[in-house]
TIDOKOL-313230 format. One record per residue: residue in three letters; x, y, z of N, C-alpha, C in turn. Coordinates in steps of 0.05 Angstrom, whole numbers, padded with zeros to 5 digits, always signed. Each point is the difference from the previous one (the first is absolute). Layout:
<pts>
ALAXYZXYZXYZ/...
</pts>
This chain:
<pts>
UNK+00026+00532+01385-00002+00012-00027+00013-00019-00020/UNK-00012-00002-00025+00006-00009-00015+00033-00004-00008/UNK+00012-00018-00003+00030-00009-00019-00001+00016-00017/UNK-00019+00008-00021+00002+00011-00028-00005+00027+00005/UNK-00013+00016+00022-00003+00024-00014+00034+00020+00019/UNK+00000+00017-00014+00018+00021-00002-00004+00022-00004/UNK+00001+00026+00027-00019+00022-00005+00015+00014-00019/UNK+00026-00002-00014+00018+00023-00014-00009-00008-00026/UNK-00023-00034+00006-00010+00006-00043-00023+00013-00002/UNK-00015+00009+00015-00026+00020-00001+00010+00025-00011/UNK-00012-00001-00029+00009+00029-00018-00012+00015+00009/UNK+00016+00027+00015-00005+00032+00012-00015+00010-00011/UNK+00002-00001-00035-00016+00017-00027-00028-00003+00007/UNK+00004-00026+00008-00041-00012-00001-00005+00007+00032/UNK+00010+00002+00014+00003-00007+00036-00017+00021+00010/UNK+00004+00029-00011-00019+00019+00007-00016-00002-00003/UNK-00018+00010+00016-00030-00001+00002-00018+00016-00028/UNK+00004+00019-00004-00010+00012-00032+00011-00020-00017/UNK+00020+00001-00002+00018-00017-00024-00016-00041-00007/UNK-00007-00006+00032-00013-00024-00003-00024-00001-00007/UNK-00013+00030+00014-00030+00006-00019-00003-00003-00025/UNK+00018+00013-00007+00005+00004-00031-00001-00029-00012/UNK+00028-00012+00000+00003-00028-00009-00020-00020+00007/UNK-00018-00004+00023-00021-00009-00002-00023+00001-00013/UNK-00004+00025-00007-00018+00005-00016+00004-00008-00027/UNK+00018+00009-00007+00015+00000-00027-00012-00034-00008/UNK+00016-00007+00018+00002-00035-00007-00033-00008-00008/UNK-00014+00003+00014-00032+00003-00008-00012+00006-00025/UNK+00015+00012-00019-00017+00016-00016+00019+00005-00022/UNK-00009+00011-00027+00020-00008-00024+00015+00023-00003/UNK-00002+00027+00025+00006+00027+00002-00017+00023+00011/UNK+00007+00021+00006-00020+00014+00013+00013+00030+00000/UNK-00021+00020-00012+00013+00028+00010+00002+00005+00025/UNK+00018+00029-00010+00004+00014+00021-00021+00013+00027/UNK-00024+00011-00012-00021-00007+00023-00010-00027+00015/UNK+00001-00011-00019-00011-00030+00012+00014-00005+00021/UNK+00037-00006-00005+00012-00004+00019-00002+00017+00034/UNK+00000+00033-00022-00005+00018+00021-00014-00009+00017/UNK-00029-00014-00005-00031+00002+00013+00005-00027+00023/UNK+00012-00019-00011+00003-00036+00000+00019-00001+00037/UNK+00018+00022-00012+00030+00006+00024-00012+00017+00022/UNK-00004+00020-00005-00017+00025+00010+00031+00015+00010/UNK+00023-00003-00027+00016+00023+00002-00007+00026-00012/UNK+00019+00013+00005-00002+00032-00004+00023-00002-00032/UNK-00010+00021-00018+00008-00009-00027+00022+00005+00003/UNK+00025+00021+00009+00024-00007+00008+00012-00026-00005/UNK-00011-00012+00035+00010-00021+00014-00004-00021-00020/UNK-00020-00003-00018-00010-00017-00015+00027-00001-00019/UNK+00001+00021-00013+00024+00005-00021+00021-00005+00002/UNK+00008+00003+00023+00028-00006+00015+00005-00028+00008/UNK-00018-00022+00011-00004-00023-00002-00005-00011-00028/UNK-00007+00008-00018-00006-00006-00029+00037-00010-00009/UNK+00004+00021-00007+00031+00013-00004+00014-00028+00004/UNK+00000-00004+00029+00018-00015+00019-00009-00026-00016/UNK-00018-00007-00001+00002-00032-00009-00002+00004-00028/UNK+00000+00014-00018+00008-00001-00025+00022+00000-00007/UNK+00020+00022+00014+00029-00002+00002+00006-00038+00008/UNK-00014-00006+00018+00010-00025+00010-00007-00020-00030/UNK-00013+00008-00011-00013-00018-00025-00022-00020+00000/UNK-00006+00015+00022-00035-00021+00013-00020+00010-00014/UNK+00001+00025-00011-00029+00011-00008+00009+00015-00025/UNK-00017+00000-00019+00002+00017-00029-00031+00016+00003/UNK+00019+00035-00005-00017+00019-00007-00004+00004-00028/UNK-00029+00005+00001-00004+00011-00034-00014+00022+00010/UNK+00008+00019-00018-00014+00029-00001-00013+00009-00027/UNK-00025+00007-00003-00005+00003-00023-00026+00018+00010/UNK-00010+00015-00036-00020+00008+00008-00024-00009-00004/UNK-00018+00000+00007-00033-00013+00001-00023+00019-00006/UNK-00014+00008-00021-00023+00023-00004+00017+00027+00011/UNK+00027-00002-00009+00014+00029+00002+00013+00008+00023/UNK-00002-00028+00024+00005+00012+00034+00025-00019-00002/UNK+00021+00005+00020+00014-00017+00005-00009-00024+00011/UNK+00015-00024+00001-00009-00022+00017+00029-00022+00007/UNK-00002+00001+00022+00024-00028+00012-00001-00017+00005/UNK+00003-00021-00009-00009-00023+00004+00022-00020+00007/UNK+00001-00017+00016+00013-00016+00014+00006-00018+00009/UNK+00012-00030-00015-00008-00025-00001+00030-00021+00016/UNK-00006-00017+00002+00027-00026+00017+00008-00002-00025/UNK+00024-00001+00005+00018-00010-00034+00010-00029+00011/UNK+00013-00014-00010+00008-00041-00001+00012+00006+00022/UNK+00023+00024-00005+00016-00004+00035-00010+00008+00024/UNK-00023+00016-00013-00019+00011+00027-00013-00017+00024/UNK-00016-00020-00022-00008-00023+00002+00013-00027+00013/UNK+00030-00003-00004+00011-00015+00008+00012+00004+00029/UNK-00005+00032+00001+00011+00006+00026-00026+00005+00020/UNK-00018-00008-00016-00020+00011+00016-00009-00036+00023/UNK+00005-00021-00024-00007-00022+00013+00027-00014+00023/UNK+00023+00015-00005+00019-00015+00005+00005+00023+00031/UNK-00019+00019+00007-00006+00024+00018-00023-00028+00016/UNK-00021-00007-00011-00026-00007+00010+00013-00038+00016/UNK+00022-00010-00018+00012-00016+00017+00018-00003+00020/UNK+00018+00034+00004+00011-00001+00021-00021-00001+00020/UNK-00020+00020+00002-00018+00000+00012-00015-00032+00021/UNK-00003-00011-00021-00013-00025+00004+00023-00020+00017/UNK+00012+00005-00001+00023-00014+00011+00010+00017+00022/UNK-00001+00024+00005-00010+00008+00026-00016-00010+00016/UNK-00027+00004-00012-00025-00005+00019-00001-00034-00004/UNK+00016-00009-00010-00007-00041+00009+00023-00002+00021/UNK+00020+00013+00001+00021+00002+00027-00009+00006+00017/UNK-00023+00024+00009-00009+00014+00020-00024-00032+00004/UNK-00014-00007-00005-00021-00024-00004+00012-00014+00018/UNK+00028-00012-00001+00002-00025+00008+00031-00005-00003/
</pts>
């Protein structure tokens, strides 16, 4: 295994499996509602919400709530530190799997 990697810097926030759905997606795209995500994850709107929450608290993701032709809508985008954690997540990674390589 790699010299450089270190499993205690793999951020937990992103580590879950919904939570990485999420942030992967995210990173893709300039934002995305609340169904979309729903549809994208194939969580249950709860679970969705509750993972939402968690990395917003963490400051990875900014909700906007507003209304659209009179309905609610949530929408849900990577903010700079989202972003930063999202690539600096995708290089522990990588430095896993080049340790496991060789």
């Amino acid at each position: 295994m790699s010299a450089e990697f270190d499993a205690s810097r793999i951020d937990e926030t992103i580590h879950g499996k919904l939570r990485l759905g999420i942030m992967a997606y995210l990173s893709a795209v300039d934002g995305a509602t609340f169904p979309e995500l729903k549809q994208k994850t194939g969580a249950s709107d709860g679970n969705l919400s509750v993972h939402l929450r968690k990395l917003e608290e963490a400051g990875y993701v900014a909700i906007d709530k507003r209304f659209v032709n009179r309905k609610p809508q949530t929408r849900a985008s990577l903010t700079g530190a989202g972003r930063s954690a999202w690539l600096a997540y995708l290089d522990q990674l990588r430095s896993l799997i080049s340790g496991a390589d060789g």
